[in-house]
KEPAFI-594248 format. One line per field, with one value per residue: residue number from 1; residue in one letter; x negated, y, z of N, C-alpha, C in turn. Coordinates in steps of 0.02 Angstrom, whole numbers, plus 50000, padded with zeros to 5 digits. Atoms other than C-alpha are relative to their C-alpha. Example, Ala and Ser with C-alpha at 12.3 -4.5 7.8 and 13.67 -1.06 7.14 Angstrom:
residues 2
num <- 1,2
residu <- a,s
n_u <- 49955,50042
n_v <- 49941,49941
n_w <- 50000,49997
ca_u <- 49385,49316
ca_v <- 49775,49947
ca_w <- 50390,50357
c_u <- 49955,50039
c_v <- 50060,50055
c_w <- 50000,50037
***
This chain:
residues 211
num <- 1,2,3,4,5,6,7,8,9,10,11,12,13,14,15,16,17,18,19,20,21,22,23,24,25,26,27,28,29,30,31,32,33,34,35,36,37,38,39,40,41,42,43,44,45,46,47,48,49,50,51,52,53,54,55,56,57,58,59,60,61,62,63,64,65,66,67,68,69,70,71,72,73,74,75,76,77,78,79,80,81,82,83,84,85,86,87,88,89,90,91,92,93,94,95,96,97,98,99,100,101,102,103,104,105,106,107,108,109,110,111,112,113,114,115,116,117,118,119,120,121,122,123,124,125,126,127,128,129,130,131,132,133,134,135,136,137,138,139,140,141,142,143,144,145,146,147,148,149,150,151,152,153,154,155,156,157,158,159,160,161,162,163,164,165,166,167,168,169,170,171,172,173,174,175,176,177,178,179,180,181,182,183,184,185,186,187,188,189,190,191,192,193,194,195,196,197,198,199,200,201,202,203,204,205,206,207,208,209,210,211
residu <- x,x,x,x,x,x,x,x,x,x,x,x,x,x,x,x,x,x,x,x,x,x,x,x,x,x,x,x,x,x,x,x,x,x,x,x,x,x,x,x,x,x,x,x,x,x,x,x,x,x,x,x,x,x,x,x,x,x,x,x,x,x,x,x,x,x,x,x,x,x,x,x,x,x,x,x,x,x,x,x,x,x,x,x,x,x,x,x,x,x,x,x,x,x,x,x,x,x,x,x,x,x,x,x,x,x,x,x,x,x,x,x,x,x,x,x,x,x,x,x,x,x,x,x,x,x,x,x,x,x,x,x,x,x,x,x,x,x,x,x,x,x,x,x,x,x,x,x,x,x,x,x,x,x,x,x,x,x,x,x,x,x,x,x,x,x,x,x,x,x,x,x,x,x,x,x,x,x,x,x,x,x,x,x,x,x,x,x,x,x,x,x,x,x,x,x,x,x,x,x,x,x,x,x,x,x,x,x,x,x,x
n_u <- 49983,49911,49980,50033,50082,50024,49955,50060,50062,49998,49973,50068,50044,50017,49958,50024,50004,49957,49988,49920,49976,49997,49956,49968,50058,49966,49937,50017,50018,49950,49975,50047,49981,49952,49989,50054,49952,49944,50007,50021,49924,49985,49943,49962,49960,49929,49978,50074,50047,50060,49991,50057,49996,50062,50007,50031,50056,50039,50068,50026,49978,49944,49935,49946,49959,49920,49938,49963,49948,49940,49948,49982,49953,49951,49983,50082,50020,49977,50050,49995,49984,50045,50045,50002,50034,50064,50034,50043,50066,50039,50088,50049,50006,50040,50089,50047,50022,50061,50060,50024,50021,50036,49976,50022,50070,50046,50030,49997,50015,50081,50046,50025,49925,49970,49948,49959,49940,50007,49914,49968,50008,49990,50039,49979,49973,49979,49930,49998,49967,49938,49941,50016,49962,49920,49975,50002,49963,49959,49944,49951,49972,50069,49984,49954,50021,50049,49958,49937,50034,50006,50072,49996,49998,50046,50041,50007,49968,50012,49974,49936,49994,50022,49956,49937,50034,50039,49958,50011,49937,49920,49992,49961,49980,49963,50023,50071,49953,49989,50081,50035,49951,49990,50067,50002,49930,50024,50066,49990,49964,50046,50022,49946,50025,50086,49998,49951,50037,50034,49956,49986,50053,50007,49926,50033,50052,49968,49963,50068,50040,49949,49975
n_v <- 50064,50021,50046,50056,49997,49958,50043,50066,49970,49988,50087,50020,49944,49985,50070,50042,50057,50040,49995,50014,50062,49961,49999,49963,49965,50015,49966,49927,49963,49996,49938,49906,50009,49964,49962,49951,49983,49959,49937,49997,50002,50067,50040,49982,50037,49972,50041,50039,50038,49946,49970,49982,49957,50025,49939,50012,50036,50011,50012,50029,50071,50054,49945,49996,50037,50020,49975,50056,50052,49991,50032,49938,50022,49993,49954,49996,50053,49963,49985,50048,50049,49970,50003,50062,50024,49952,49987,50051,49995,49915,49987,50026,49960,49924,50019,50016,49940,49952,50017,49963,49926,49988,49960,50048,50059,50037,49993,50053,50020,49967,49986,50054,50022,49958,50014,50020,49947,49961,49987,49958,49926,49941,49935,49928,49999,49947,50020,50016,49914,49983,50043,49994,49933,50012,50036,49960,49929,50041,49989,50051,50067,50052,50025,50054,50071,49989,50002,50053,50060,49999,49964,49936,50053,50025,49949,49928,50058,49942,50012,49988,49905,50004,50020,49941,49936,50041,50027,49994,49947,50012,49999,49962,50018,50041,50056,50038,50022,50039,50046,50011,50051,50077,50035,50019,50036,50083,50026,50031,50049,50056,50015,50024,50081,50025,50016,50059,50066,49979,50056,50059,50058,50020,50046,50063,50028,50019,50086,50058,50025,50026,49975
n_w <- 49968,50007,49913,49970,50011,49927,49918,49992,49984,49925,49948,49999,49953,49934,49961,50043,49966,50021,50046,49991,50043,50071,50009,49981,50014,50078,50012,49957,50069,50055,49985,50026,50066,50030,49975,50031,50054,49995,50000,50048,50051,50037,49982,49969,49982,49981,49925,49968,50065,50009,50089,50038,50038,50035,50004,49948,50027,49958,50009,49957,50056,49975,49989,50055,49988,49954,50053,50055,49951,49956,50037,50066,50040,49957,49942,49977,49949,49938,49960,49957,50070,49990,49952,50002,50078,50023,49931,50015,49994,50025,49977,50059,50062,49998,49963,50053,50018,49985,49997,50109,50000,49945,49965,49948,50009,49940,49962,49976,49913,49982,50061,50016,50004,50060,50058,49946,49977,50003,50007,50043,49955,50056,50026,49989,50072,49988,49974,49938,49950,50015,49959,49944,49999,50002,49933,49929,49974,49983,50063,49991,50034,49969,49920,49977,50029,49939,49945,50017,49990,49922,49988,49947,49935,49964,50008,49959,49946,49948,49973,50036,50009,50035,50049,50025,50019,50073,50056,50061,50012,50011,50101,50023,50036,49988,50016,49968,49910,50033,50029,49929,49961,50019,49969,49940,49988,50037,49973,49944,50002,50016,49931,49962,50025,49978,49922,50006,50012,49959,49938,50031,50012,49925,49990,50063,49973,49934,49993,50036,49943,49968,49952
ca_u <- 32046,32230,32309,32266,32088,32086,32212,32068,31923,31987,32053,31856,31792,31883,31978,31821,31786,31966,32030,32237,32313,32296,32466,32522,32360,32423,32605,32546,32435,32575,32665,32526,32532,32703,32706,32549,32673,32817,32719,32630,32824,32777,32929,33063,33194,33391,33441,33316,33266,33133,33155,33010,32970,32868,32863,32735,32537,32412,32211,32169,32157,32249,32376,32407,32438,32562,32661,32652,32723,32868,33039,33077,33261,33427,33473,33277,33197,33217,33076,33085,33087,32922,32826,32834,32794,32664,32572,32550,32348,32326,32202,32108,32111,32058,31922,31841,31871,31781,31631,31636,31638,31517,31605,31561,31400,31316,31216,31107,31054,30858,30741,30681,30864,30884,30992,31081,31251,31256,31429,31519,31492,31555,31428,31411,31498,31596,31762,31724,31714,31858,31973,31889,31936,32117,32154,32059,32175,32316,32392,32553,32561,32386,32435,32590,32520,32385,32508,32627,32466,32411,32208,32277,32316,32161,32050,32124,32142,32177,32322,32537,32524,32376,32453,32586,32478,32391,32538,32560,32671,32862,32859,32943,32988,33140,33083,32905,33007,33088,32923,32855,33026,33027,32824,32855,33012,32913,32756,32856,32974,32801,32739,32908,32889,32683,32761,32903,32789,32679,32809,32855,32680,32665,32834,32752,32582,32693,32773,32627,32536,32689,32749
ca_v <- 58051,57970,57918,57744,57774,57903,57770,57626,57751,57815,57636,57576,57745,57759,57550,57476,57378,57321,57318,57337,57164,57170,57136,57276,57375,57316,57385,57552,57579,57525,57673,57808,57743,57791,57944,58000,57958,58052,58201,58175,58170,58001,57940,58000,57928,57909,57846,57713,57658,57715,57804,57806,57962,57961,58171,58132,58088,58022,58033,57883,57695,57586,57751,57722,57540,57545,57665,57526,57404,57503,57434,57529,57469,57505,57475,57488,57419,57474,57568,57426,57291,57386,57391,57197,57169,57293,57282,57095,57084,57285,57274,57169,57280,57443,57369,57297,57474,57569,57451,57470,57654,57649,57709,57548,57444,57314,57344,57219,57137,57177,57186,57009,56928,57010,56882,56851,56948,57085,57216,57322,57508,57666,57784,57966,58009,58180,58061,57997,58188,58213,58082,58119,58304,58236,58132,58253,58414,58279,58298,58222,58083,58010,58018,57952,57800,57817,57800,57657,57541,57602,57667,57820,57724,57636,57789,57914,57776,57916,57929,57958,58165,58132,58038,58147,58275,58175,58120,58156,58328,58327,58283,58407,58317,58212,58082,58059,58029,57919,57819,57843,57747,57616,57566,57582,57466,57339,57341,57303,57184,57083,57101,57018,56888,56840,56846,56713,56597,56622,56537,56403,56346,56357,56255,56121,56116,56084,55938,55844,55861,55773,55910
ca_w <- 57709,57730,57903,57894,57851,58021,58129,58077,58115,58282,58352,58317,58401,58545,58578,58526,58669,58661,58509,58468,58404,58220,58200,58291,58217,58015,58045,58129,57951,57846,57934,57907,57729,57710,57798,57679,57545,57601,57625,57463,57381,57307,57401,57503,57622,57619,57758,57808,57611,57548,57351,57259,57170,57021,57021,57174,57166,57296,57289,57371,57274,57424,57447,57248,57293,57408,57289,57165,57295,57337,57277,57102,57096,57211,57345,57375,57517,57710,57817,57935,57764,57717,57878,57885,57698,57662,57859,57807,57840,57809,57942,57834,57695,57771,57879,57711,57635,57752,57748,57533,57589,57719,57829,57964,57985,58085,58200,58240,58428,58420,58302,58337,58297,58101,58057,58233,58231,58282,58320,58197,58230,58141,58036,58065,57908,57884,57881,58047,58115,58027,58104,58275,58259,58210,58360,58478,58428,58468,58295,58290,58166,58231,58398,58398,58300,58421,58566,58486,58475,58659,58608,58691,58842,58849,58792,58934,59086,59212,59308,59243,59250,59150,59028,58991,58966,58818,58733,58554,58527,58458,58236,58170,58013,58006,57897,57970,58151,58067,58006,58178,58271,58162,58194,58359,58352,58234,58350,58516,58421,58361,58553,58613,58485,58548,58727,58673,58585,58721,58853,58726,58705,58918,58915,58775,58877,59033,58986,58872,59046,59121,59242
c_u <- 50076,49995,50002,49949,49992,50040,49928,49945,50017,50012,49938,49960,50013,50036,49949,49961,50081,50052,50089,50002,50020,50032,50026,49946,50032,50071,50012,49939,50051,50045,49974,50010,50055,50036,49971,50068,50044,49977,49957,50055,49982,50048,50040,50054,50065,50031,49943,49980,49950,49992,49943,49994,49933,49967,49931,49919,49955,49923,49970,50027,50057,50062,50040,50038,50043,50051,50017,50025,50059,50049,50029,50076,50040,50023,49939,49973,49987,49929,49957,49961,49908,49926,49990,49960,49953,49948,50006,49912,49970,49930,49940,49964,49968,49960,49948,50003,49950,49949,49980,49958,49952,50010,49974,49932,49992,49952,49958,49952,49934,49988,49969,50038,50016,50052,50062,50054,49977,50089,50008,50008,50041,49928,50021,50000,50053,50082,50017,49996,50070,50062,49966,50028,50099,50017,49977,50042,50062,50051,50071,50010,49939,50019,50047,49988,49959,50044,50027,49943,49940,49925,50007,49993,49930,49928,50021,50032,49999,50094,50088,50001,49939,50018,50046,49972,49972,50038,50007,50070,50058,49963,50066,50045,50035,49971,49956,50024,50015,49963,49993,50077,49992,49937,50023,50052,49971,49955,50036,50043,49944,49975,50073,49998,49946,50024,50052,49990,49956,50035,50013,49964,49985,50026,49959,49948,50017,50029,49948,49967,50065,50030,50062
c_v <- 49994,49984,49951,50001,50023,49946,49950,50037,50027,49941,49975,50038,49999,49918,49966,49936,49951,50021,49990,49907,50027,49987,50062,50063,50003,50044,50072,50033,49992,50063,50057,49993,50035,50065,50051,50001,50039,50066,50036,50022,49952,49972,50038,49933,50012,49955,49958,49965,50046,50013,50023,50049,50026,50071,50009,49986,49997,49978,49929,49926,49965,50031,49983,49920,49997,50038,49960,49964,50034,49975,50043,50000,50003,49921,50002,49960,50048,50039,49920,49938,50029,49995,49922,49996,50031,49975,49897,49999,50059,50007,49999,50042,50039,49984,49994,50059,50039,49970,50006,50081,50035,50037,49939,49947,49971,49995,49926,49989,50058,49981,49917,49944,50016,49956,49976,50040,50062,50040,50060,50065,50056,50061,50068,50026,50070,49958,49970,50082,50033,49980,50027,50063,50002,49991,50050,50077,49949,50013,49942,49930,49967,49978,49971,49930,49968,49946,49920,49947,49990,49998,50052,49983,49981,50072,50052,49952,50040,49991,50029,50084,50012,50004,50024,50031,49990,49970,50047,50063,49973,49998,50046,49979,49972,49928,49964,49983,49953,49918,49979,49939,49942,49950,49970,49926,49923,49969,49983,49932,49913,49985,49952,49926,49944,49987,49920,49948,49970,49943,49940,49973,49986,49944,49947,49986,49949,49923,49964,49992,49965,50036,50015
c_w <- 50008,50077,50009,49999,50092,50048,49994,50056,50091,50040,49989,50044,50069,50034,49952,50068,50024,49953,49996,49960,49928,49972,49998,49951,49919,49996,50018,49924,49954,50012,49961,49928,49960,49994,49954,49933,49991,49986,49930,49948,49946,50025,50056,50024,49975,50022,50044,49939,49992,49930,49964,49969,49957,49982,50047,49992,50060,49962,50026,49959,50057,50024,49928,50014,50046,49973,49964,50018,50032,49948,49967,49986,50060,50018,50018,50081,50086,50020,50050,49951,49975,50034,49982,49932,49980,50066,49982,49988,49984,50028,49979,49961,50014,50021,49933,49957,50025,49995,49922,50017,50042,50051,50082,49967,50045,50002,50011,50067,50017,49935,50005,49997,49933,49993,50071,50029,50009,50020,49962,50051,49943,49976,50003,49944,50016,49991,50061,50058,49987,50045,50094,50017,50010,50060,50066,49985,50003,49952,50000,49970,50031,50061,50023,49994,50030,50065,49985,49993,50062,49997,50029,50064,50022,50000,50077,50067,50065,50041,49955,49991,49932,49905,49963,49973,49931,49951,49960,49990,49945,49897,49991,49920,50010,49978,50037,50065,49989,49988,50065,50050,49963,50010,50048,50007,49998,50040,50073,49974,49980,50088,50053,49970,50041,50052,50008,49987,50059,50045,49973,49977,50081,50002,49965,50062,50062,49995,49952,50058,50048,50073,49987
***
């Protein structure tokens, strides 16, 4: 399995009664994506671009596409540049993977309802023990990614000593640090956005109702 496959599968397992914004959820797999790459040596950084390297090879079909979407030609394209353009509807994407791969199904109400909804569950599949294993030895790249779209948070709702305790140990890699700051950066700078529109549709409602 890849680290968006396990970020999807754990953010369903344990933030499945509230789910991250799949904004912030899309740019937090475009991360793991690139992280799998780096460590695959399909691509490397220098500085904050990202250098494709064709010496490199990944098992995984939507791991080979995002190699083929990286920018083949100098000055290449940023981390930051990246997140945004790739984490366009990722969510999308991997959700409708794992259900190809059966990895999620629905459930449905009762038995005397077949065709009446029903809610999306995960199957007990040896990549769902997998990713569960990940996130519970608090591996670093899961958990930070974990952390930066706040299923940690809602999964361990215990008190600040707690918390600490459950955060995601130090990356020892430069690059993948790297990866991980710039998520984080992209997923509070989209939550600052939502909060801004947010007031300037208040502001709009406010004055169409003539206050």
């Amino acid at each position: 399995m890849t680290t968006p496959r396990d970020l999807l599968i754990t953010t369903l397992e344990v933030a499945s009664s509230r789910l991250p914004e799949q904004g912030d959820l899309s740019l937090a797999l475009a991360g793991g994506e690139l992280i799998d790459l780096l460590n695959a040596r399909a691509a490397a950084l220098d500085g904050d671009r990202i250098v494709p390297d064709e010496s490199g090879a990944v098992d995984d079909r939507l791991l080979n596409e995002a190699s083929a979407a990286l920018a083949r030609q100098a000055p290449y394209e940023s981390v930051e540049d990246w997140l945004w353009r790739r984490g366009r509807g990722l969510a999308a994407v991997y959700l409708m993977a794992l259900k190809s791969d059966g990895q999620i199904t629905r459930r449905r109400r009762s038995r005397w309802a077949p065709f009446g909804g029903g809610r999306t569950v995960l199957t007990d599949t040896p990549a769902r023990r997998s990713a569960r294993e990940r996130w519970e030895s608090n591996e670093p790249v899961l958990g930070s990614l974990g952390a930066t779209i706040r299923i940690r948070e809602r999964e361990h709702p215990r008190d600040q000593e707690d918390q600490q305790a459950d955060s995601p140990p130090d990356v020892a890699d430069e690059a993948v640090e790297s990866v991980l700051a710039a998520v984080h950066n992209a997923v509070r700078d989209l939550e600052a956005e939502r909060q801004r529109r947010s007031i300037e549709d208040a502001a709009f409602d406010n004055i169409w109702r003539g206050y």
